[in-house]
N, C-alpha and C positions, 0 to 999 in steps of 0.2 A: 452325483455323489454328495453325501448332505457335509455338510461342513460344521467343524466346532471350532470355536473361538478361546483361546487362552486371554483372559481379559486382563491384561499387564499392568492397566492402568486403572484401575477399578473406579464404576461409576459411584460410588459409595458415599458416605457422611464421611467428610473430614471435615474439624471446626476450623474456621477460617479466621472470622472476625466476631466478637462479643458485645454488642452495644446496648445500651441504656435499655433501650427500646424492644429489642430484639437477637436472641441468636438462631441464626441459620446452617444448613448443613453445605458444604462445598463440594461440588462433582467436577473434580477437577479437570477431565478430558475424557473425549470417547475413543480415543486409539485404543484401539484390541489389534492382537496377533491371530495370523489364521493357525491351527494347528492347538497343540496341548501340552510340547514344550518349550522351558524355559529357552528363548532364544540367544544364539552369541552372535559376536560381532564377526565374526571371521567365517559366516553364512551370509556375509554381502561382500560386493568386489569396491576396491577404492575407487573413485569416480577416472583417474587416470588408467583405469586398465580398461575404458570405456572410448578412449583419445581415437587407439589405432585404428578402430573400424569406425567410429562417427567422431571425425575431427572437427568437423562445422558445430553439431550439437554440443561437442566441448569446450571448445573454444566462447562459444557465445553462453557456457553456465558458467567459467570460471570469468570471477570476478565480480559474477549479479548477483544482489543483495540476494538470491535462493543461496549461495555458495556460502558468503559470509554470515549466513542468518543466525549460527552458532558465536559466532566472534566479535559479533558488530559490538563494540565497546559501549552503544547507547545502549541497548536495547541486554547487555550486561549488567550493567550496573542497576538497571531501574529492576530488572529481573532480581539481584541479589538484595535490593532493600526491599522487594514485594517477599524475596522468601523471609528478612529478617523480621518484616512488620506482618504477615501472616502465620510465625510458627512454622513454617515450609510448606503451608499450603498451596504456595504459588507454584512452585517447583515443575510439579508434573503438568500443570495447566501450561504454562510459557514452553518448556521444554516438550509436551508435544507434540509442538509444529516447529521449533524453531531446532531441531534434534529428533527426529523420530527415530531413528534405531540408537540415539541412549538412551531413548524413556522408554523403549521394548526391553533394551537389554536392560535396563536399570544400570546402566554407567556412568551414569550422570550425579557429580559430588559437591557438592558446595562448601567452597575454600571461605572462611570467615577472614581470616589474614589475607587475602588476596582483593586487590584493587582499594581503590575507595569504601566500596560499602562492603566487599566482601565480593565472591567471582565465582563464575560453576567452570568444572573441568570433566572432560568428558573423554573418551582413549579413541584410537585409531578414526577410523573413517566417520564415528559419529561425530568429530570437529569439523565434517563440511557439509553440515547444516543441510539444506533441503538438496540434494544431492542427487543425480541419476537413481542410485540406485533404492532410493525413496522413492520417488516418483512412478517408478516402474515398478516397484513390487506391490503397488498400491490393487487389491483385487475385487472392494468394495467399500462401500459407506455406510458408516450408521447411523446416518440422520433420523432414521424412523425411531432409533432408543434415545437420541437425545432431547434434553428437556424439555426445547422447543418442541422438539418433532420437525427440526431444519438442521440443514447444514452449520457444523460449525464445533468449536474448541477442539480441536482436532479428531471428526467424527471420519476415520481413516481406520481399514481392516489390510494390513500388510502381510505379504506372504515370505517366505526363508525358503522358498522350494526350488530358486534359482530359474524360474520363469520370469522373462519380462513379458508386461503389460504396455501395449501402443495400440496406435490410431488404424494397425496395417493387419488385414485379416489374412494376408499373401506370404507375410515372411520370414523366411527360411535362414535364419543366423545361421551363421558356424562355431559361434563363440558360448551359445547359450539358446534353450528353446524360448518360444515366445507365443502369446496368446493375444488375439486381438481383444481390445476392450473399449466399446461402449463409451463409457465413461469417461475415459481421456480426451474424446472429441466435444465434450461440454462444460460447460460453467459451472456443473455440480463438483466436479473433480475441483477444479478451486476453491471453491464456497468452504469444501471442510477445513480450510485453514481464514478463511480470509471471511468469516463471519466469526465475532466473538462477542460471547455472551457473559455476563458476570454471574454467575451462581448464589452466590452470598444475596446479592439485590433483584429478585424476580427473575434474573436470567436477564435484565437490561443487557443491551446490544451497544455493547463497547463500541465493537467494530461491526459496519452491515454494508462491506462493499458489494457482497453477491445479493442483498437485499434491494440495494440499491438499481445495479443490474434489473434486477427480476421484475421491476416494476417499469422497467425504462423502454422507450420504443426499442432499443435493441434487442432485447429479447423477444420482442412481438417481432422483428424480422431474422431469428434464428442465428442473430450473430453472435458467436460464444466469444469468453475471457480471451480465447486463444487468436481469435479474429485479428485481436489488434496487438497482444501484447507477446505473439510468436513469430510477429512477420515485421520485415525493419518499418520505420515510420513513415516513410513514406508512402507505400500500404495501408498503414493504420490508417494515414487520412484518408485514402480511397475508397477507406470499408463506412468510412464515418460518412463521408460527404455524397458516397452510393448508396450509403444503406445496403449492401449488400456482404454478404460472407465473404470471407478470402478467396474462395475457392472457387467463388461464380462472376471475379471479377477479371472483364477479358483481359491478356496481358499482363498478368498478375507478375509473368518474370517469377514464380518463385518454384519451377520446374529444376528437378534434378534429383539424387541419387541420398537416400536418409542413410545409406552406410555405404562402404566400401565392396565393390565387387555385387552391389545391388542390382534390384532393379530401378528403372527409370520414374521416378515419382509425377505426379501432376502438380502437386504441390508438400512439400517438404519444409517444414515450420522451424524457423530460429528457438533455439534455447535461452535469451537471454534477459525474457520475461522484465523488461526496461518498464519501469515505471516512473515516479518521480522524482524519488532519492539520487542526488546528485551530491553528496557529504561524505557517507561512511567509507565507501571503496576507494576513493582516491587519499582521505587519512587513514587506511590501513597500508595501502602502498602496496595493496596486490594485486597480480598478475588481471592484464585486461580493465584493470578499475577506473584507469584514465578513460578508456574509448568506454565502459558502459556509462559516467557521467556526462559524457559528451551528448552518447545518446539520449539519457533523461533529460536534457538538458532541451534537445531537439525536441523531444514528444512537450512538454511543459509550453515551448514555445509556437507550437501547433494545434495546441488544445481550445484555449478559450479568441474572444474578438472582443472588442469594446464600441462603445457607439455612445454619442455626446448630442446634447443639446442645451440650449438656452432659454428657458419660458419665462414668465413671470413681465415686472417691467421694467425698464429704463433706472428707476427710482427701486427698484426692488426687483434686478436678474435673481432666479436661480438655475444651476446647471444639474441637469438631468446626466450621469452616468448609468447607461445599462452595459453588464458583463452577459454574453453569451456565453454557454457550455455549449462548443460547435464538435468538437470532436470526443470528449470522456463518456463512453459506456457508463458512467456511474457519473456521481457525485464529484465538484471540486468545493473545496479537496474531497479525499474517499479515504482508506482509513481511519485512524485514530484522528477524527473529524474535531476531536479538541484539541489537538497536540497543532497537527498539520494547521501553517498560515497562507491565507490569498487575503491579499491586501491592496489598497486602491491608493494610489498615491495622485494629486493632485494640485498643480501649479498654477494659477493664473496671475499674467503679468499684462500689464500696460501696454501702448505701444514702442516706450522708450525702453523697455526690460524690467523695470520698477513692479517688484513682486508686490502681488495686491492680496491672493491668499495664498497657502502654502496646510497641506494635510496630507501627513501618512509617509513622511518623510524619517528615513529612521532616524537616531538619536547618533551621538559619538560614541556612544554606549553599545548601539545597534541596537534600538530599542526601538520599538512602537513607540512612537506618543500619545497621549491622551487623544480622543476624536476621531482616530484613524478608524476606515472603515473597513471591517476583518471580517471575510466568509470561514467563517467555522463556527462550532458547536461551543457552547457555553455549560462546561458541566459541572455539577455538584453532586455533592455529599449526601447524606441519609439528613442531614439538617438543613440542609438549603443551601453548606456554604460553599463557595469556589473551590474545586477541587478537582489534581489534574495524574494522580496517583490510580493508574485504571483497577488495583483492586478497591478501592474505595469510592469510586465514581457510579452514583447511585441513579442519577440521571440525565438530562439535556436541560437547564432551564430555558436555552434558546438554542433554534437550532436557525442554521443562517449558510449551510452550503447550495449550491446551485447544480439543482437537478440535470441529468443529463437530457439534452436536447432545450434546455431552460435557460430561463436567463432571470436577472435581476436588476432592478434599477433602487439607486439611493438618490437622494436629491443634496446639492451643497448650496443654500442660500450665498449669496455674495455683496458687496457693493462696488459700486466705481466710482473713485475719487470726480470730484464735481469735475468737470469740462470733457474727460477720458469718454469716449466712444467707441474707441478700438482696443481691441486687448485679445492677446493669446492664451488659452487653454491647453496645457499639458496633461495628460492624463497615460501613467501606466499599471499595468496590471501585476504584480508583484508576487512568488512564493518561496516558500522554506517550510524545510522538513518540521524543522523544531524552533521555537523561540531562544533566545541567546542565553536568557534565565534559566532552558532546562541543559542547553549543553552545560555552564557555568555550575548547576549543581549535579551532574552526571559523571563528567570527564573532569578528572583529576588533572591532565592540563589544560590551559586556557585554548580554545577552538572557537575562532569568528562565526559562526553560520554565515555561509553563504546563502544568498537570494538571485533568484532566477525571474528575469523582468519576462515573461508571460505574452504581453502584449502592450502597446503604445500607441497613441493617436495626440495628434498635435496638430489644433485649426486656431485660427483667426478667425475672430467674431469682430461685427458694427453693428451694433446696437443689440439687437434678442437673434441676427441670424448672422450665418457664416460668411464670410468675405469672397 
């Protein structure tokens, strides 16, 4: 049956941005609707009428940043000054992926009086952001029309026909028909949200966590998005440390039933897509948001290793940190690779305690200091300058995360106080979602960032080797 596409969000010339140099046209997003009408909102089910028959799967979406991706107060705010300093170009680009059935339905309004910069409001079930019944009405990609010709700015063809889409070519709902799909078992179905490209500037690649992937030994051994981040953590490391799929690892434990009154599955995947965000969901104060930053919190803590040395001499040590990427399918960090910080904190002390250096220490401020050494992208502008606003963010001038299955080393020259021979090395490995600079200019009330220590390693050194 051929199919036609009502194209809701049209790949078209919107002007976006005007500069000295140059104006370009903006393609805001490739979500199309299947079908040729206007769709409403009350042609999808609220993610709660989804509880009774898969309480596992909802249980572990409510409260992950897919649930709040409409609401999250950061990712609000920076959204309503991209639509005020765009003219609303941003609008349909951010909204859809972070709302696709309001940017299908066109529900999506933006309150100028509302928050700090101004807030978008959205009705019924389009306020729970990537939601069951997103996900599952998802019935193809249109990566082959967008700009790249890759996945990405929400290159998503959704269907209103009340079919779900999954992993199961066998099952028989009672609640609703359903069609097995392809696509849900692979890293593409993610890519269309979780690669983004800027239109205004080449199509530069904001965000390229499915990029990153695609290049990485995991996907030379067939391990998809879902491998690590649908199965709990402890999993995750098995699939990293085996190199192998979920689904070929003996013992996997993740046998049992994907709905009620089902059949018996061989493996049955968590919904609760845990990544690194361990901020948004417990300051919103919703349902589950404590236990999903617990678990970010775990994955963060099981990702990377560190490894130290001393070379150089006596009269002129220097200490070698290398960071291993032992368990990330992608990049650390992986999205928005200039927002997101890994940072190296390091302490050397005497044998009496007498701190000798000290880097990467935050501020009373919560601040980096000068020198500190930070795995992430260095991005600017169409002029070269520092610049952290992603519709204006024209390039990388340095790029500085650590490939998956990679590592990296920086070196800290040092000295030791004349007579000092023994002396201790602290080293740990440090992240956060966002700098304290962007919560402080985002959120209208004051919010610490927390940081998630990563990794730690603490030896004793005599002279250039370890005690």
């Amino acid at each position: 049956m051929k199919k036609t596409y009502l194209a809701l969000v049209l790949i078209g010339a919107m002007p976006l941005l005007a500069h000295a140099e140059k104006e370009m046209a903006f393609a805001p997003s490739y979500l199309t609707m299947e079908g040729d009408k206007q769709p409403e909102l009350k042609q999808w089910r609220d993610a709660k009428s989804c509880k009774g028959c898969h309480p596992r799967q909802w249980k572990g979406w409510q409260g992950s940043m897919h649930s709040i991706a409409f609401i999250d107060p950061v990712f609000q705010a920076e959204w309503a000054m991209g639509e005020k300093e765009t003219n609303g170009a941003a609008k349909n680009l951010c909204g859809g992926c972070h709302t696709v059935l309001g940017t299908v339905t066109q529900t999506v309004e933006f309150k100028s009086e509302s928050g700090k910069f101004g807030g978008f409001t959205t009705q019924a079930i389009a306020n729970q952001g990537v939601s069951c019944e997103v996900c599952h009405s998802v019935v193809d990609t249109n990566a082959k029309h967008t700009a790249m010709g890759e996945h990405g700015n929400a290159s998503l063809v959704i269907a209103n026909d009340k079919v779900k889409r999954g992993p199961f070519d066998d099952a028989k709902p009672r609640g609703h028909k359903a069609e097995y799909s392809e696509l849900h078992t692979k890293s593409e179905f993610c890519a269309n949200c979780h690669n983004v490209f800027n239109p205004v500037h080449d199509n530069f690649a904001l965000e390229h966590t499915y990029d990153e992937w695609k290049k990485s030994a995991y996907a030379a051994a067939d391990i998809q998005c879902q491998d690590c981040h649908m199965v709990p953590v402890e999993t995750a490391m098995r699939v990293a440390d085996e190199m192998l799929p979920a689904k070929k690892l003996t013992n996997h434990g993740l046998e049992g039933k994907a709905a009620r009154g089902g059949p018996a599955r061989t493996l049955v995947h968590d919904h609760g897509f845990v990544g690194g965000n361990a901020v948004i969901a417990p300051l919103l104060g919703v349902e589950n948001g404590e236990a999903h930053a617990k678990e970010a919190v775990k994955r963060l803590k099981t990702a990377a290793a560190l490894e130290t040395k001393v070379s150089g001499t006596i009269a002129a040590p220097v200490l070698e940190v290398t960071v291993h990427n032992r368990r990330a399918g992608h990049d650390l960090p992986t999205s928005l690779t200039f927002i997101r910080q890994i940072w190296l904190e390091v302490i050397i002390r005497d044998n009496t305690g007498k701190e000798i250096m000290r880097s990467g220490s935050l501020t009373a401020e919560n601040a980096l200091p000068g020198g500190t050494v930070i795995f992430q992208d260095k991005s600017v502008d169409i002029h070269g300058k520092p610049e952290h606003k992603p519709w204006k963010v024209a390039s990388f001038e340095v790029q500085n995360t650590i490939p998956a299955k990679g590592s990296k080393t920086v070196t800290y020259p040092f000295s030791l106080p004349k007579g000092v021979n023994e002396y201790s090395i602290e080293t740990k490995l440090h992240y956060r979602s966002f700098d304290q600079s962007v919560a402080d200019l985002l959120l209208e009330n004051k919010v610490i960032v927390p940081s998630v220590e990563m990794a730690s390693l603490s030896q004793t050194y005599q002279g250039l080797t370890l005690n």
